[in-house]
C-alpha positions in Angstrom: 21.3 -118.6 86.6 18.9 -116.3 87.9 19.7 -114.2 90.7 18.3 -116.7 93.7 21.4 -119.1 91.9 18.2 -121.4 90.3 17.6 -121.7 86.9 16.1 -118.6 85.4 12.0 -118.6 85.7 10.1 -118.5 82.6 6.5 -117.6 82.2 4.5 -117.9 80.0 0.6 -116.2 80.0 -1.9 -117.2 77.2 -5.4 -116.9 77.3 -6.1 -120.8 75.8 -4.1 -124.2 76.4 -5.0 -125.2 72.7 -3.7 -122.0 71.2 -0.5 -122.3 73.2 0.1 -126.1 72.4 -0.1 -124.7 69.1 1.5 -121.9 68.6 4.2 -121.9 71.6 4.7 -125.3 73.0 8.3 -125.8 70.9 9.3 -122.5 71.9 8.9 -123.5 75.7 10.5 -126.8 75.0 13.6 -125.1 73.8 13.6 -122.5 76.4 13.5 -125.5 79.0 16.1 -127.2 77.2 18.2 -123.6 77.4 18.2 -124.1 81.3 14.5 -121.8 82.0 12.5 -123.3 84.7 9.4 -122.4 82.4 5.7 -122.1 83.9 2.6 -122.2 81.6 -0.3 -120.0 83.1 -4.0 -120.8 80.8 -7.1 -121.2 81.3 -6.9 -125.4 81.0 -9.5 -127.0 78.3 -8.3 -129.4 76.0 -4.6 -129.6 76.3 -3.3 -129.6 79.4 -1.9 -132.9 79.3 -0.2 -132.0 76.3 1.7 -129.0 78.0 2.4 -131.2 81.4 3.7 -134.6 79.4 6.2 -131.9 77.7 7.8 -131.4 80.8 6.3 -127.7 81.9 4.5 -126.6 85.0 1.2 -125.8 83.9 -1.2 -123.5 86.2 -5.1 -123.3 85.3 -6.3 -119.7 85.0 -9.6 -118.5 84.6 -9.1 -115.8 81.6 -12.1 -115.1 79.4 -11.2 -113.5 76.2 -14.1 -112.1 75.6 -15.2 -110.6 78.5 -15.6 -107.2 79.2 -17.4 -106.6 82.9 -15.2 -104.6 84.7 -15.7 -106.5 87.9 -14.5 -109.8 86.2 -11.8 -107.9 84.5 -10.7 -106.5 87.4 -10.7 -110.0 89.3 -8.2 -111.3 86.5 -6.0 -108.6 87.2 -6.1 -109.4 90.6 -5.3 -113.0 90.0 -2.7 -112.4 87.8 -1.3 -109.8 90.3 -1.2 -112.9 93.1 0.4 -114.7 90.6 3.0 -113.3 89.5 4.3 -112.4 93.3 3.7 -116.2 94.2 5.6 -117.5 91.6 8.3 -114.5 91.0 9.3 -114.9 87.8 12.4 -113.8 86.3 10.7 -113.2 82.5 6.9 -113.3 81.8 6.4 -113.2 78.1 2.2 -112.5 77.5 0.9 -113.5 74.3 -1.6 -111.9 72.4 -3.2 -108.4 73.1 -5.3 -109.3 76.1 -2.8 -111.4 78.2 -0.2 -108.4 77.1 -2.4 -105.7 78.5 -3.4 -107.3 81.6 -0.1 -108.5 82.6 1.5 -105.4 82.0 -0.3 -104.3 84.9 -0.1 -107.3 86.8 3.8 -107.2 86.3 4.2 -103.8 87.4 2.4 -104.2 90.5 3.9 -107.1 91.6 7.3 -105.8 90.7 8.4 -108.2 87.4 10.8 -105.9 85.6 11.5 -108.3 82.2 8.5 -108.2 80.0 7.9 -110.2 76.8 4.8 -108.5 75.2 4.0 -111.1 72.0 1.5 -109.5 69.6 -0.1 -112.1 67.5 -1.6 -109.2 65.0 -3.9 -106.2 66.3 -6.8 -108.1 66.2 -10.6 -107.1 66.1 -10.4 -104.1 67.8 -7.9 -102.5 65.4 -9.2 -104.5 62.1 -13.1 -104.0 62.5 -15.2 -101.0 61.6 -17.6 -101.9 64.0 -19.0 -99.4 66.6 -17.8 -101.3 69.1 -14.3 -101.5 67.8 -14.6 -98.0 66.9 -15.5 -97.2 70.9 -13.0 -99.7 72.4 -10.0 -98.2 70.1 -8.5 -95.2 71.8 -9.2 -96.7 75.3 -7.1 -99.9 74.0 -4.3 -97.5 72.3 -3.6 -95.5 75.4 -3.2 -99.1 77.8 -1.0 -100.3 74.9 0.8 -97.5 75.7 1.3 -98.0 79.2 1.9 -101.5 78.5 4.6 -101.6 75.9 6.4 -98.2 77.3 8.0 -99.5 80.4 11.4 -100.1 80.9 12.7 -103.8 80.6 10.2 -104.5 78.6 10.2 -105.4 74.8 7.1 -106.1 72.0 7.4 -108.7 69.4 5.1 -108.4 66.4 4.7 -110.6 63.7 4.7 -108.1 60.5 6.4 -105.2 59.3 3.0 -103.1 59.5 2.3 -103.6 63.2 5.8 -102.4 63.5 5.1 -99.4 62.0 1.5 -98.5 63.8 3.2 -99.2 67.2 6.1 -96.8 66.0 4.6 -94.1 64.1 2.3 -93.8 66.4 4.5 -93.5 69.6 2.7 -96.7 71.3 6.2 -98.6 71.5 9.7 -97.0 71.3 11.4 -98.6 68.4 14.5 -99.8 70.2 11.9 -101.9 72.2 10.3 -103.6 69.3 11.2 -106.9 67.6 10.0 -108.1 64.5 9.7 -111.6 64.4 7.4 -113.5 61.5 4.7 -115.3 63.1 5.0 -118.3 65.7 7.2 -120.8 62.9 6.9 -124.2 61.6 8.7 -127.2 61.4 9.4 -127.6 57.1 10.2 -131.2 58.0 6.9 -132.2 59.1 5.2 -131.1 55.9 4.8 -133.4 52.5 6.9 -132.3 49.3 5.0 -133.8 47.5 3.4 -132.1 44.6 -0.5 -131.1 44.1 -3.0 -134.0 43.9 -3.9 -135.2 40.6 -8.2 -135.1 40.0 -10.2 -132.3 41.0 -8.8 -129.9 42.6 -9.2 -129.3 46.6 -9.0 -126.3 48.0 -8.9 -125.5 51.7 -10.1 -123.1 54.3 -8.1 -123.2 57.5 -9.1 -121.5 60.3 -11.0 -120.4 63.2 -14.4 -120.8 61.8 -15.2 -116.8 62.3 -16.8 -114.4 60.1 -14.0 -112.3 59.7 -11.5 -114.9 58.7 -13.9 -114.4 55.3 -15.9 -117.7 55.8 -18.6 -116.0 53.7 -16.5 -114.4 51.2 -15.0 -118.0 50.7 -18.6 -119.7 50.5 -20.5 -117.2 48.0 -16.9 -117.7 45.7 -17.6 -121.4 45.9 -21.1 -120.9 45.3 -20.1 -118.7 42.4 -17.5 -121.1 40.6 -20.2 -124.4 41.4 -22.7 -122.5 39.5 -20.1 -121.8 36.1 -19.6 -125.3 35.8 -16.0 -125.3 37.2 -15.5 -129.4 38.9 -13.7 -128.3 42.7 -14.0 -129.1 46.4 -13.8 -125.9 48.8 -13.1 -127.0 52.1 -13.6 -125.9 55.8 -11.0 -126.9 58.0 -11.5 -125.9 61.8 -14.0 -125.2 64.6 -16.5 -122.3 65.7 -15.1 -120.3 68.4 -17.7 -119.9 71.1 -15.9 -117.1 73.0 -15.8 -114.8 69.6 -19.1 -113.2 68.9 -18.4 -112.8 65.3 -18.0 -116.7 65.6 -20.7 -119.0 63.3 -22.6 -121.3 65.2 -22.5 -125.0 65.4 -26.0 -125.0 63.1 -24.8 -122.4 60.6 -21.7 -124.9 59.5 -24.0 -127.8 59.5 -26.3 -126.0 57.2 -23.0 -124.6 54.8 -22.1 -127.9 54.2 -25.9 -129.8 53.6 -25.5 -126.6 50.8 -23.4 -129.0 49.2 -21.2 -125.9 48.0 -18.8 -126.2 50.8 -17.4 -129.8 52.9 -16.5 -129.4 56.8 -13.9 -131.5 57.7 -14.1 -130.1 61.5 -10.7 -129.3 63.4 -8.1 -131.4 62.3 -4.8 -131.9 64.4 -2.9 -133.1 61.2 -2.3 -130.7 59.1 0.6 -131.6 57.3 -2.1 -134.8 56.4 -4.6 -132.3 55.1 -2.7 -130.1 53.2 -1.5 -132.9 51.3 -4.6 -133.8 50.4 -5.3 -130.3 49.0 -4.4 -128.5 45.2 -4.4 -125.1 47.6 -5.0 -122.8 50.4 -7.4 -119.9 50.2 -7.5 -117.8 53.9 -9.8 -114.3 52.2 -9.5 -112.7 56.5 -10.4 -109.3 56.9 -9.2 -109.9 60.8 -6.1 -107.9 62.0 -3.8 -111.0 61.8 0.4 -111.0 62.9 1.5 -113.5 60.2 -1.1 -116.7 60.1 -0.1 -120.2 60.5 -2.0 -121.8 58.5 -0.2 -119.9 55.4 2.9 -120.5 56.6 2.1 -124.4 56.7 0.5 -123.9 53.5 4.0 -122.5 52.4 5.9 -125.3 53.7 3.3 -128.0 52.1 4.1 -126.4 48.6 0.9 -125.3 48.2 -0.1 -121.7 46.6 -2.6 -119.7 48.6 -5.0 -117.4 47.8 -5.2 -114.3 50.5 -5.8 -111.3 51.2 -3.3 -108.0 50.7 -3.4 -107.4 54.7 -0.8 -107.0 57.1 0.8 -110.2 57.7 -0.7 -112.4 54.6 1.6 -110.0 52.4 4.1 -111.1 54.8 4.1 -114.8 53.9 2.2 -114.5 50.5 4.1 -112.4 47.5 1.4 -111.9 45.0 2.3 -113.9 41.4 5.4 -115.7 43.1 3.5 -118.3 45.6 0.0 -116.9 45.3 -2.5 -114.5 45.0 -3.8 -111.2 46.8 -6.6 -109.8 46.6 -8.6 -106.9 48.1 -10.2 -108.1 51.2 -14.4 -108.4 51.4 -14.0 -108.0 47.6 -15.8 -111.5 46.5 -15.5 -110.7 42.7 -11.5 -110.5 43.3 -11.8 -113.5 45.3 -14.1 -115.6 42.6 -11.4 -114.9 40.0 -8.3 -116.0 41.5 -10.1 -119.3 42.8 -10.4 -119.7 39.3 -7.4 -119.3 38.4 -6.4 -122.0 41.2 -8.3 -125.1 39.5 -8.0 -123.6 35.6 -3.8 -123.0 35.7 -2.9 -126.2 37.3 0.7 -125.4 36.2 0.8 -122.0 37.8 -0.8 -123.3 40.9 2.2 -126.0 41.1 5.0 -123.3 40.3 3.6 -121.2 43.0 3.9 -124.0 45.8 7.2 -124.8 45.0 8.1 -121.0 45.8 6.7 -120.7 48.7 8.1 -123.8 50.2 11.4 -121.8 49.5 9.9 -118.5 51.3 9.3 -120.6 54.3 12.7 -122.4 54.7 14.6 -118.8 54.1 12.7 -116.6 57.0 9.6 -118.7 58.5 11.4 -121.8 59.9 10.4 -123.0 63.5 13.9 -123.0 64.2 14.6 -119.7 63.4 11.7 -118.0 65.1 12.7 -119.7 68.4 16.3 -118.6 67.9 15.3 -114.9 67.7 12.5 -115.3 70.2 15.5 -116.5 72.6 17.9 -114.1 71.6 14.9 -111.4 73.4 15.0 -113.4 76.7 18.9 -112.8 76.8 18.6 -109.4 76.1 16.4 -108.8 79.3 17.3 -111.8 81.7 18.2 -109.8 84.6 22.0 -110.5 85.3 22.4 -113.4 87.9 
């Protein structure tokens, strides 16, 4: 019980109801079940319904991602100042880097002292060599600073390399920092069976952004098409409006009337999709934590094909369930796609492994035990 004798208030502050739903809704769940009243604060699109019918309180929020107008910034702030004195939570756990720097601020003005600050990988600022990313950098590094540095707060990142920038560099204390890889699946929900027989499938799930290598991925296809090799490469997911680096609605149209690449769209059954593919190929140059869509890969028994960056070396062990390669490197990329649909024996034994990586660290169950475990070291005594 929290301190007022009710049950303990849980918030929760995520830019997108989708990506929530997704990525946090069994967490919540289990945190409700645990006795939290929990409180879901988005900006309401798509799945609203989804969060109310699971039993939370849901609040619409008006949080643009990709904003950067101080004036509009500094409304969200404000907002999320208001908000956290109206509803006076007891733990507000922000996900992702935007949500974690804002409500750091909003939490210390309005007086929250338990902080959950969830980075979900560094992102584009941190993984791009853009001038823009090169500008915002330092500006971004000193707030996550001041975010991550006050007391009763603690950081959760999804890979052993954001552990060490946030250390090593002084952003985070390590006693504050817990590692915890990615946001878990459920093995149950995912086919054993084995690869399908014919030609072979092979899948690109994900945002449908430039740096998740959507290009890279393409000009391989194109590549292996034009050697003769019989395979479908497959696009699995939207554009993301609110990401500049996002391709547009007519760009995806066009990459599949190319007839090198299919678009399936965004697809809310993955274990379905995966099933119906020989294997997962994710070539991101984005500053991931540990992606889900390689983690259900994992627990699909397929092998994936990805790229030696923090987080995908987390989940992918290169020659046990997959391959590596360098990232933006297309001729790396070309030849283990190849391998993919030319060693259809390898490709098997490699799925089968990383179905056993999955069970033995990237279980849903056990990422909400340890995500839990964090809420009772900084529940305020009641």
């Amino acid at each position: 019980m929290s301190q007022t004798g009710k049950p303990p208030k849980l918030l929760y502050l995520v830019t997108e109801d989708w990506y929530f739903v997704s990525h946090r809704l069994p967490l919540a769940i289990a945190a409700r079940e645990r006795g939290y009243d929990v409180v879901v604060a988005t900006r309401v699109r798509e799945s609203g319904a989804k969060i109310r019918d699971a039993g939370l309180r849901l609040i619409p929020l008006d949080f643009e991602r990709a904003s950067l107008s101080p004036l509009s910034e500094g409304k969200t702030i404000s907002q999320l100042v208001a908000l956290y004195r109206r509803e006076a939570p007891d733990i507000v756990h922000h996900v992702a880097l935007k949500p974690v720097l804002y409500g750091a601020i909003a939490a210390r003005l309005a007086g929250t002292k338990a902080v959950v600050n969830a980075i979900m990988g560094l992102g584009f600022v941190f993984s791009s060599n853009s001038a823009k990313a090169r500008f915002l950098r330092p500006a971004v590094q000193r707030l996550m600073k001041s975010a991550l540095g006050r007391s009763g707060a603690r950081t959760i990142v999804q890979n052993a390399d954001d552990l060490a920038f946030l250390t090593d560099n002084r952003i985070a204390a390590p006693g504050t920092v817990r590692l915890i890889p990615g946001s878990g699946v459920d093995v149950n929900l995912y086919s054993q069976a084995p690869p399908p027989e014919g030609v072979p499938t092979i899948v690109l799930p994900a945002r449908l952004i430039r740096p998740k290598g959507v290009m890279e991925f393409v000009e391989a296809a194109r590549r292996l098409k034009q050697d003769g090799l019989r395979a479908r490469f497959v696009l699995v997911g939207a554009p993301d409006p609110s990401n500049p680096a996002s391709l547009t609605e007519n760009e995806i149209r066009n990459l599949a009337e190319s007839g090198v690449v299919e678009h399936w769209g965004w697809r809310a059954d993955m274990p379905a999709v995966l099933e119906a593919a020989t294997a997962v190929c994710l070539p991101t140059y984005y500053g991931e934590g540990v992606p889900k869509s390689l983690i259900e890969a994992a627990a699909s028994g397929r092998a994936i094909v990805t790229t030696d960056t923090p987080g995908c070396r987390d989940i992918v062990k290169h020659d046990v369930n997959g391959w590596l390669v360098p990232p933006r490197d297309v001729d790396a990329l070309t030849h283990a796609l190849r391998d993919v649909i030319t060693s259809p024996e390898t490709t098997r034994r490699y799925g089968e492994q990383g179905r056993h990586l999955v069970r033995n660290g990237f279980s849903l169950e056990e990422i909400v035990r340890q995500t839990l475990a964090v809420y009772d070291e900084i529940l305020p005594p009641g």
